[in-house]
C-alpha positions as CSV (number, residue, x, y, z in Angstrom):
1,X,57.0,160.7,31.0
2,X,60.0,163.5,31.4
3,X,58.3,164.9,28.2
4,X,54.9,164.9,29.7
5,X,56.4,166.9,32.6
6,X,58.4,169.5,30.3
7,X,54.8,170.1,28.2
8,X,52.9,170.7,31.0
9,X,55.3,173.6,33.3
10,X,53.6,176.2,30.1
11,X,49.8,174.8,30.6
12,X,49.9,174.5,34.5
13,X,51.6,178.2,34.6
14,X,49.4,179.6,32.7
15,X,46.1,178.0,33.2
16,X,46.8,177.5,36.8
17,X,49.3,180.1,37.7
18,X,48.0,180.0,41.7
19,X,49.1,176.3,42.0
20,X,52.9,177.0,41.2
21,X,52.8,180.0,43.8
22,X,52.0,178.1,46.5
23,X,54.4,178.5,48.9
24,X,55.3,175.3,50.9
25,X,58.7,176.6,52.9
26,X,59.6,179.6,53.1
27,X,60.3,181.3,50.1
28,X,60.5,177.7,47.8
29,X,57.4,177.6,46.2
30,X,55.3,174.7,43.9
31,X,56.9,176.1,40.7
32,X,60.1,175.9,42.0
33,X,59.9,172.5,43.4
34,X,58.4,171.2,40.4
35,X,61.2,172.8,38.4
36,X,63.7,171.2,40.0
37,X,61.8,168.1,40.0
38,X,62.3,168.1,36.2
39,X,65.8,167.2,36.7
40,X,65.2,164.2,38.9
41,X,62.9,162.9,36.3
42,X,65.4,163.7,33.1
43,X,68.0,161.5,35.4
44,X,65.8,158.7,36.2
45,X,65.1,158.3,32.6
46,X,68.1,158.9,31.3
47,X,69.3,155.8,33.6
48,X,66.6,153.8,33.0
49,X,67.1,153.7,29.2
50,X,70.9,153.1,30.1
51,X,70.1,150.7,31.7
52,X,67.9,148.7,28.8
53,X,70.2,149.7,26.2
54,X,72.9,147.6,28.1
55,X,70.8,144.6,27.7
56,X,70.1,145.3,24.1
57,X,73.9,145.3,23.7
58,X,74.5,141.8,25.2
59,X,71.3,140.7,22.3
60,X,73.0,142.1,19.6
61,X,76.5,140.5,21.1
62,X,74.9,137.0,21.4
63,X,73.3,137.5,18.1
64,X,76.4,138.9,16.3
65,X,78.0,135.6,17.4
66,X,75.4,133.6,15.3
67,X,75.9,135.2,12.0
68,X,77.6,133.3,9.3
69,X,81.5,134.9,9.0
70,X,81.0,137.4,12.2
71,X,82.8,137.8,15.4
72,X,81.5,138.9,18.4
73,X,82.3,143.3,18.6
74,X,85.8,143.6,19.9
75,X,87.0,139.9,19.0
76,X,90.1,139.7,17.3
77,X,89.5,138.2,14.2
């Protein structure tokens, strides 16, 4: 998705260049807003895929604990 976004700031500007000068207040314009909205969508990713990867490291714990001869990560041993 936050790819998607990036890719598409060079096709919209230059195939649509009107749509990012749109002014909505002031002097902030579509491009600008859409700009910034980049970094919005790079954080909500970023958390997101924080978020799974702290599930896949309670899997990997649970499944670290079923091997023959391993400890859980951390566990004194």
């Amino acid at each position: 998705m936050s790819m998607s976004a990036f890719l598409s700031i060079p096709l919209i500007s230059h195939y649509l260049p009107h749509l990012f000068h749109t002014q909505v207040i002031g002097e902030i314009n579509l491009g600008l807003l859409f700009l910034v909205g980049q970094y919005a969508i790079g954080g909500a990713v970023a958390w997101r895929y924080s978020v799974q990867l702290r599930r896949l490291d309670a899997q990997a714990a649970q499944l670290a604990l079923l091997a023959p001869g391993r400890t859980a990560p951390g566990a004194a041993r």
